[in-house]
Structures are given as structure tokens and as C-alpha cells.
N, CA, C and O atoms as a GROMACS GRO file, in nm:
protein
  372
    1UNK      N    1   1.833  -0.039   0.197
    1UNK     CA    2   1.751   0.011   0.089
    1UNK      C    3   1.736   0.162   0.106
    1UNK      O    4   1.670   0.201   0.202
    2UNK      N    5   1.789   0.246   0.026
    2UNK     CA    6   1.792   0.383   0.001
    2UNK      C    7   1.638   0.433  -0.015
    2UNK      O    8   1.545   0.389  -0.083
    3UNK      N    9   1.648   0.542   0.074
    3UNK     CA   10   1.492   0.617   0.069
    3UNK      C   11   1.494   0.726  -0.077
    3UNK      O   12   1.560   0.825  -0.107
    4UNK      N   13   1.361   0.630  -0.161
    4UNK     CA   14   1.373   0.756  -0.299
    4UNK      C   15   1.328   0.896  -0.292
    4UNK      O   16   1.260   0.932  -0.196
    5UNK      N   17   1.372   1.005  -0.417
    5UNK     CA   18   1.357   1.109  -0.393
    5UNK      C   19   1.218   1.112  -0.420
    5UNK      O   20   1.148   1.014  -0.444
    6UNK      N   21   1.174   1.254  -0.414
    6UNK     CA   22   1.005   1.296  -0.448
    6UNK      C   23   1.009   1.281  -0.580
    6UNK      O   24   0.911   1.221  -0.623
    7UNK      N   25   1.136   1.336  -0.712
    7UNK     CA   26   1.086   1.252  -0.839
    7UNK      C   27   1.072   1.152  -0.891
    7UNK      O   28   1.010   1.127  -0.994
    8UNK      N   29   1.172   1.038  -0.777
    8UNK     CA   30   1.186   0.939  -0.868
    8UNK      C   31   1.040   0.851  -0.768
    8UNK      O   32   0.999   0.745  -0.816
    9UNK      N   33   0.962   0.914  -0.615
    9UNK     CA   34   0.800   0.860  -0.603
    9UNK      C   35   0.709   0.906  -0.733
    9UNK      O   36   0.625   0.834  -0.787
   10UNK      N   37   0.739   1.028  -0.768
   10UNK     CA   38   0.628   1.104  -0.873
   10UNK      C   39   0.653   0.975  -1.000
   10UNK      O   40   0.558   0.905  -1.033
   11UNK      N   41   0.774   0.960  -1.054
   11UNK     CA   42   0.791   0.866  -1.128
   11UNK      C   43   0.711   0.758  -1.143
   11UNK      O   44   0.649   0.736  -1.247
   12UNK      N   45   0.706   0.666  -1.015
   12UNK     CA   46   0.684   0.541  -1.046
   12UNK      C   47   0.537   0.517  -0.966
   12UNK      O   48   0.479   0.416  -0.925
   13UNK      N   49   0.507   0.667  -0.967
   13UNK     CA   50   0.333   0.699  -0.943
   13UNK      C   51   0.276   0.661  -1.017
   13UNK      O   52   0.196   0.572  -0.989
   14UNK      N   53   0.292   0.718  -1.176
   14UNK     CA   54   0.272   0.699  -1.330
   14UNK      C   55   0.242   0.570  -1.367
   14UNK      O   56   0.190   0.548  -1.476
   15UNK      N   57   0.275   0.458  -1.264
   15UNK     CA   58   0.279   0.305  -1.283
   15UNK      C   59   0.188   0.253  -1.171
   15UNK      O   60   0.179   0.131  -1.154
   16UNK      N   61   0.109   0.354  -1.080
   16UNK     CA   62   0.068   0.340  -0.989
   16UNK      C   63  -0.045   0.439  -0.944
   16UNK      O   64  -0.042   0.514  -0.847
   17UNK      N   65  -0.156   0.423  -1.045
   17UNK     CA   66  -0.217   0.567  -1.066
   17UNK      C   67  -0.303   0.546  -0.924
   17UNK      O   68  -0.319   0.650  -0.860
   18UNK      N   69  -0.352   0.442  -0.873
   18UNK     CA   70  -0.446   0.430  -0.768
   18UNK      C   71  -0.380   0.480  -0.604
   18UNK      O   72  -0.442   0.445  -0.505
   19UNK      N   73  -0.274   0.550  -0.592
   19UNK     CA   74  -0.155   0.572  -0.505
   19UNK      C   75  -0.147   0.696  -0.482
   19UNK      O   76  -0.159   0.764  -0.584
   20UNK      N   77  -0.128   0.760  -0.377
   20UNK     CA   78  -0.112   0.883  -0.376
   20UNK      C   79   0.004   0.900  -0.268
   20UNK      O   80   0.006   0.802  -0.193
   21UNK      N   81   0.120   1.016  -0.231
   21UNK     CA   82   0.154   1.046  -0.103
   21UNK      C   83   0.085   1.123  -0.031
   21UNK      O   84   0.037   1.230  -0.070
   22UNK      N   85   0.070   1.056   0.124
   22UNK     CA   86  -0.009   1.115   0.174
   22UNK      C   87   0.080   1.122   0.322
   22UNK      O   88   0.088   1.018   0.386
   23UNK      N   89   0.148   1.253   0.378
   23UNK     CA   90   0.221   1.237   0.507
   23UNK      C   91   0.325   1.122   0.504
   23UNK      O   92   0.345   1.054   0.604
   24UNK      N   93   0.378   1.107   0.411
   24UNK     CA   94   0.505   1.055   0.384
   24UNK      C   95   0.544   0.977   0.360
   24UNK      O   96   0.662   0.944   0.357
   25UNK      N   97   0.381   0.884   0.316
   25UNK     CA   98   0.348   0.734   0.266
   25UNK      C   99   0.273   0.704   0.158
   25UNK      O  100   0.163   0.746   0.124
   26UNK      N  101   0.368   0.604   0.095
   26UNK     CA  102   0.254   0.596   0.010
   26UNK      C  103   0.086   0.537   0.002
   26UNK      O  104   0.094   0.414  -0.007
   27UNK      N  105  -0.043   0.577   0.002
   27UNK     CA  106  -0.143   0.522   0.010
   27UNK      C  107  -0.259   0.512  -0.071
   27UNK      O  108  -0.268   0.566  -0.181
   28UNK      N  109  -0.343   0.447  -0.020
   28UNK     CA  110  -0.464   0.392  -0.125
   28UNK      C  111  -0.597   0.399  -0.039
   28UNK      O  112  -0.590   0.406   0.083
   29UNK      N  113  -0.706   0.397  -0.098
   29UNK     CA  114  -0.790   0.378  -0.056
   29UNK      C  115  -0.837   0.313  -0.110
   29UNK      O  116  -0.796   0.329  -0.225
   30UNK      N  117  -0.968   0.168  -0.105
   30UNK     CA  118  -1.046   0.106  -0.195
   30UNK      C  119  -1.161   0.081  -0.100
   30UNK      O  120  -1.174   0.015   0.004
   31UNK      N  121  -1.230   0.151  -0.165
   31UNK     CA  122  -1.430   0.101  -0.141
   31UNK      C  123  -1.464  -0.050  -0.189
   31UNK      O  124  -1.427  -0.091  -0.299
   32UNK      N  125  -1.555  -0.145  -0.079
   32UNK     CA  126  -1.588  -0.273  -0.107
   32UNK      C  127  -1.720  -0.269  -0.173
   32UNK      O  128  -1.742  -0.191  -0.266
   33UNK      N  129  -1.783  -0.329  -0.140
   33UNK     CA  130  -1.983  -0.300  -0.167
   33UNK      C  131  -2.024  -0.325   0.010
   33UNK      O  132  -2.130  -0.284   0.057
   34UNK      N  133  -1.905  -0.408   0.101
   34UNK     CA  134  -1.957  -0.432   0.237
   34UNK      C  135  -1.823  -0.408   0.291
   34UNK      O  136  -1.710  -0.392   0.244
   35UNK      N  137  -1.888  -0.411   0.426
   35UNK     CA  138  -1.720  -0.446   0.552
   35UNK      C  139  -1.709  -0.667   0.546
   35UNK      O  140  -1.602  -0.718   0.581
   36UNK      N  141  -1.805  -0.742   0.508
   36UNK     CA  142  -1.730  -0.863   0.503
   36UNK      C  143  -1.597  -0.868   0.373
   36UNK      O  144  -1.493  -0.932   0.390
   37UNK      N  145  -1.626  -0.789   0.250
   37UNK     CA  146  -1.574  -0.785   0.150
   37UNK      C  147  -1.476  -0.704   0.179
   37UNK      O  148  -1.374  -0.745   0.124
   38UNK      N  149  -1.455  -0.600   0.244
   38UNK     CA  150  -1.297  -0.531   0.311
   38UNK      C  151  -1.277  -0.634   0.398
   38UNK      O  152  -1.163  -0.655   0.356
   39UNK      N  153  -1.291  -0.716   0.482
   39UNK     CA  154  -1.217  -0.794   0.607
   39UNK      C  155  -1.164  -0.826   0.483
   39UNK      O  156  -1.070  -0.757   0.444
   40UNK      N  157  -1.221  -0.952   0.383
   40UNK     CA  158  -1.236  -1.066   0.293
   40UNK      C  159  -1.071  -1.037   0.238
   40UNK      O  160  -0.981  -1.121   0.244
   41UNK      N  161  -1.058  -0.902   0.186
   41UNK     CA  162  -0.935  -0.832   0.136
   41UNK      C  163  -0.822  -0.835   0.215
   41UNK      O  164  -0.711  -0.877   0.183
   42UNK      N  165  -0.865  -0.777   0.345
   42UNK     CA  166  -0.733  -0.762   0.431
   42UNK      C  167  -0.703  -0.881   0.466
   42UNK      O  168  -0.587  -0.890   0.506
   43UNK      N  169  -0.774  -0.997   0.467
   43UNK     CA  170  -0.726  -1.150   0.514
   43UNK      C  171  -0.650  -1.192   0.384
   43UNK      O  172  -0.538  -1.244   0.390
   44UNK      N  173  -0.720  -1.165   0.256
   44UNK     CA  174  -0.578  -1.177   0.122
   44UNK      C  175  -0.495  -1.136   0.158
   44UNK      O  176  -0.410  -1.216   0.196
   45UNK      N  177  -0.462  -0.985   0.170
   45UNK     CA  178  -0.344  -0.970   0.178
   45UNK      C  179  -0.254  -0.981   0.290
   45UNK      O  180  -0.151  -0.915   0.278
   46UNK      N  181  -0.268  -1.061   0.420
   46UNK     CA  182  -0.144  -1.052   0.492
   46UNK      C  183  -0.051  -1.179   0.441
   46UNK      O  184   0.056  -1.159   0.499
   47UNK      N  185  -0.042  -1.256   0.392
   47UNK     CA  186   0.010  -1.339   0.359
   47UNK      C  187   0.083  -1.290   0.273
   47UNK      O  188   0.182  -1.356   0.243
   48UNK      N  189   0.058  -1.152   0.202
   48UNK     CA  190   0.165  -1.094   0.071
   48UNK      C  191   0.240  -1.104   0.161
   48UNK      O  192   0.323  -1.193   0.174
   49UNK      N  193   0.211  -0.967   0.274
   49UNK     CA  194   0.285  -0.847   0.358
   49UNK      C  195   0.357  -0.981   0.411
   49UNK      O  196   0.470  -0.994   0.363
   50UNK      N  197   0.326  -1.065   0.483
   50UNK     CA  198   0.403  -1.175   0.620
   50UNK      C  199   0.545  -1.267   0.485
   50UNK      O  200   0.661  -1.278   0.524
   51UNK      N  201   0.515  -1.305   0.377
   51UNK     CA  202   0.585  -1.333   0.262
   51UNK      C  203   0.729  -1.240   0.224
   51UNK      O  204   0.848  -1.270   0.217
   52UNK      N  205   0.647  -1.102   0.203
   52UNK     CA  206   0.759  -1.014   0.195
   52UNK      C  207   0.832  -0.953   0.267
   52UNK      O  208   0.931  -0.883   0.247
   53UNK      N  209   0.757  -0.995   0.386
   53UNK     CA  210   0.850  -0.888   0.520
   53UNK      C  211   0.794  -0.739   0.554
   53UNK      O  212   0.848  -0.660   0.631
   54UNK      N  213   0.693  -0.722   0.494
   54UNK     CA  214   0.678  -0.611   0.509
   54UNK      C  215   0.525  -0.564   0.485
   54UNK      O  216   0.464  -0.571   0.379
   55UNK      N  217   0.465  -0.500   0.640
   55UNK     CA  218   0.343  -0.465   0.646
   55UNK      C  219   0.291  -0.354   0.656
   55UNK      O  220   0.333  -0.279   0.744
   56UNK      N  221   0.178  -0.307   0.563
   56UNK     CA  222   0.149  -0.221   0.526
   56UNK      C  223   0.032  -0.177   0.658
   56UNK      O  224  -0.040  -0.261   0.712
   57UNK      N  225   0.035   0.010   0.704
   57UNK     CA  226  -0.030   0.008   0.826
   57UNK      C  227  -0.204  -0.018   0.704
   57UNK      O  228  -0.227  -0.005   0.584
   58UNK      N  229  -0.294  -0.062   0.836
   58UNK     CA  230  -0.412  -0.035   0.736
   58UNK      C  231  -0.571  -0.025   0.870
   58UNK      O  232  -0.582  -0.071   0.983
   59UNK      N  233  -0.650   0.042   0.799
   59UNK     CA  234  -0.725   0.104   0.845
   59UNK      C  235  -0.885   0.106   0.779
   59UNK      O  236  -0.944   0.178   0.698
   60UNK      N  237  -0.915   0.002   0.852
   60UNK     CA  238  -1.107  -0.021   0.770
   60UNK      C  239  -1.193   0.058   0.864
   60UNK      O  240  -1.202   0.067   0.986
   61UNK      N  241  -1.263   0.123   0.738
   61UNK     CA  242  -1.375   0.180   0.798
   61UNK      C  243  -1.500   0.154   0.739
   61UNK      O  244  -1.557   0.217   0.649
   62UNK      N  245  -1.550   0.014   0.826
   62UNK     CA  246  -1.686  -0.024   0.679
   62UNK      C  247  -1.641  -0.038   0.587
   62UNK      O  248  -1.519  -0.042   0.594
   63UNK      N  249  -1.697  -0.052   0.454
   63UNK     CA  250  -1.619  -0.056   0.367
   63UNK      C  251  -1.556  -0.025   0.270
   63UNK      O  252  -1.578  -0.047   0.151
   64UNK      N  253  -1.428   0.058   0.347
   64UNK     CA  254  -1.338   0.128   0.298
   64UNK      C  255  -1.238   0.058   0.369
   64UNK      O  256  -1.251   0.033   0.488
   65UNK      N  257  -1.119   0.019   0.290
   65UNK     CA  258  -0.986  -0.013   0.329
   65UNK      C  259  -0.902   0.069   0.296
   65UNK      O  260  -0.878   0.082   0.176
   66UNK      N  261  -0.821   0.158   0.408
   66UNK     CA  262  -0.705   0.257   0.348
   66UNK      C  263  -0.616   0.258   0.432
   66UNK      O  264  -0.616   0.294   0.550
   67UNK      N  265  -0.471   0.181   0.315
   67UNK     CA  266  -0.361   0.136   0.318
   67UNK      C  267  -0.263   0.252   0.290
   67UNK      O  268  -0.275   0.348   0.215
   68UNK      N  269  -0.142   0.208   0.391
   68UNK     CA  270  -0.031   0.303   0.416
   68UNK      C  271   0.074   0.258   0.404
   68UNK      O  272   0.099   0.188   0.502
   69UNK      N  273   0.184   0.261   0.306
   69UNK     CA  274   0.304   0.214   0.325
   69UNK      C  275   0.465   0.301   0.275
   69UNK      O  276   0.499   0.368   0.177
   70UNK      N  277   0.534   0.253   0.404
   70UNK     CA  278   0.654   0.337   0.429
   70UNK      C  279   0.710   0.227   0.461
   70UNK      O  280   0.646   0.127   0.493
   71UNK      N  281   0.865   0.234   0.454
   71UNK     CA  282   0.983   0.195   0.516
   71UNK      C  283   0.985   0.242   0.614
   71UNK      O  284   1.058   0.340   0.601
   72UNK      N  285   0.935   0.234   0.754
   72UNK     CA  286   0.995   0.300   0.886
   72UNK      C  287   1.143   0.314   0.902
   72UNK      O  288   1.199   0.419   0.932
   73UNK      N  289   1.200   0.203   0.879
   73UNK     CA  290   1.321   0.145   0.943
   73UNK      C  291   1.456   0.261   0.862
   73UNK      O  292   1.569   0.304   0.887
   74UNK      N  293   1.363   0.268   0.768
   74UNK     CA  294   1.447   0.372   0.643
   74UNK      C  295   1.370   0.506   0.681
   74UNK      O  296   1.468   0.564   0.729
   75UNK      N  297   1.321   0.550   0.688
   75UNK     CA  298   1.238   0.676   0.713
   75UNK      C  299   1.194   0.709   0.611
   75UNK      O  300   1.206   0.831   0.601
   76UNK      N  301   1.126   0.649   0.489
   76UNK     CA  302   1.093   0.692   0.387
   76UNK      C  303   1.027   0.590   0.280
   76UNK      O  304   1.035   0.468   0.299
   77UNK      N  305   0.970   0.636   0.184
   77UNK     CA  306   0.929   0.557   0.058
   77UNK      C  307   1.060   0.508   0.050
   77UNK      O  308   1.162   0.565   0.089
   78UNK      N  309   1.045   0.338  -0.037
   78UNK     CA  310   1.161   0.306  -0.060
   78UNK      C  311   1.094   0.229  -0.214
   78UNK      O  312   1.004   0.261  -0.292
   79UNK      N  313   1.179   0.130  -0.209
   79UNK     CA  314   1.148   0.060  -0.367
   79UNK      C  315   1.079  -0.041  -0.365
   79UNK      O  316   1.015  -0.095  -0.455
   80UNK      N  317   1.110  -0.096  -0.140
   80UNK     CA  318   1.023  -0.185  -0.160
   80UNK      C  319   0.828  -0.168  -0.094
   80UNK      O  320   0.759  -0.266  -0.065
   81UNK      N  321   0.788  -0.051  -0.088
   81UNK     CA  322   0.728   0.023  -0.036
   81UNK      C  323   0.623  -0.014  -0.160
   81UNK      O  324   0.520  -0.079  -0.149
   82UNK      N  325   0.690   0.061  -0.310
   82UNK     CA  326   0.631   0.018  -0.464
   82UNK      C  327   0.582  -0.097  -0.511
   82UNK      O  328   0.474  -0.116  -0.567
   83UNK      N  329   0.730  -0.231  -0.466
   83UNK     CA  330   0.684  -0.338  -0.485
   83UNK      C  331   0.544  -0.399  -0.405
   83UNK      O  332   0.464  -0.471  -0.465
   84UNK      N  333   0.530  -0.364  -0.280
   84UNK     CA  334   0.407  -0.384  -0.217
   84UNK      C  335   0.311  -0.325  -0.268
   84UNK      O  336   0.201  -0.378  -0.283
   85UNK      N  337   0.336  -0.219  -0.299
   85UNK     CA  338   0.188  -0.126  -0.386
   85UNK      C  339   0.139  -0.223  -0.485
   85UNK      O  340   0.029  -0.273  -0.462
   86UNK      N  341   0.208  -0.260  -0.599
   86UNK     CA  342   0.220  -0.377  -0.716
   86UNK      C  343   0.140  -0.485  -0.668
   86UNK      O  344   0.038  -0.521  -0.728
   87UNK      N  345   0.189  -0.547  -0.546
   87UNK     CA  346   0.141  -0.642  -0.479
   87UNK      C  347  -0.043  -0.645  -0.467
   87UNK      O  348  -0.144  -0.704  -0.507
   88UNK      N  349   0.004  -0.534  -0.379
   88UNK     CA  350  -0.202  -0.499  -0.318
   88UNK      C  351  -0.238  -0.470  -0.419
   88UNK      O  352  -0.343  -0.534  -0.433
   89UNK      N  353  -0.212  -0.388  -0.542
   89UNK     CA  354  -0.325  -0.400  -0.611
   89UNK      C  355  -0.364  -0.510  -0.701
   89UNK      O  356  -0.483  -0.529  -0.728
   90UNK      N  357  -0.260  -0.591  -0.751
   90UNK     CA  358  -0.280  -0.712  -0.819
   90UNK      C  359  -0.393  -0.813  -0.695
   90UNK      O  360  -0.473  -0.901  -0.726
   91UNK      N  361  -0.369  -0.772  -0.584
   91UNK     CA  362  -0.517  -0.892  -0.485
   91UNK      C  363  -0.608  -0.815  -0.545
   91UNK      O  364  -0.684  -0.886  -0.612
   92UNK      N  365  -0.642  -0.672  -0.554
   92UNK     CA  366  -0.773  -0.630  -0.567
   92UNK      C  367  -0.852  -0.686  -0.645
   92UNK      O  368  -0.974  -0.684  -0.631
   93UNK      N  369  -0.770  -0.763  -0.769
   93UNK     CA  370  -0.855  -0.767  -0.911
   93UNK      C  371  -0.897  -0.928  -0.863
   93UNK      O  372  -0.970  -0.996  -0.935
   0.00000   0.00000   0.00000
């Protein structure tokens, strides 16, 4: 899987407004009302990540969950980096 360029991330940002690059990943942040309601989240989603193969780094602080995802293996955003973005935010709702 080919690492995309910076227009074609800016691109499919546009489809991904809650996303930002941040140090060479794409990421998110989402505020809970608690830290049981961020665990509550991160226990949804490993079953995407363990499904797709692919885990996003992530980082609670109380409740704030902020998610990081790269292709390591590729050194870069890739396509399936997006599809996971798609993923996590469809648990949020």
C-alpha cells in the first residue's frame, strides 16, 4: 500500500473534517462527559482495529481520547490509515 501525497491527505481531509495531520499522522481528538465513557469507546473500538489489522496508537487523558494513525510499516498516511479514520468515527455516533 503506497504512502499518499500531502494533496491527495488534504483531499480526503474534506471527507474527514474531525482529522487533522499532526507529526505525520493522521489524528483526532474526542472529549467524553467522563473517563468511564472514553475507556467505554476505546473498548468499541479494538475490535474495528484487531478486524482490520490495524491499530491506531491512542492516548486517554480523562476524558479525552486522542487517536493516531499511520502506516508504520509504510512510513506514512496510507489509504488504509482513512479507512480506519471512517471506521472510528462511525463508533463515535
Amino acid at each position: 500500500m503506497a504512502v499518499l501525497s500531502d494533496a491527495e491527505v488534504t483531499k480526503a481531509l474534506s471527507a474527514l473534517p474531525k482529522w487533522k495531520v499532526e507529526d505525520g499522522a493522521l489524528t483526532r481528538t474526542i472529549q467524553f462527559p467522563d473517563f468511564p465513557d472514553a475507556v467505554t469507546f476505546v473498548n468499541r473500538l479494538c475490535p474495528e482495529a484487531e478486524k482490520a489489522g490495524h491499530h491506531p496508537d491512542i492516548d486517554i487523558r480523562y476524558n479525552q481520547v486522542k487517536l493516531a494513525l499511520v502506516t508504520h510499516d509504510q512510513g506514512g498516511i496510507t489509504e488504509k490509515d482513512l479507512e480506519m479514520a471512517k471506521k472510528l468515527d462511525d463508533l463515535q455516533h
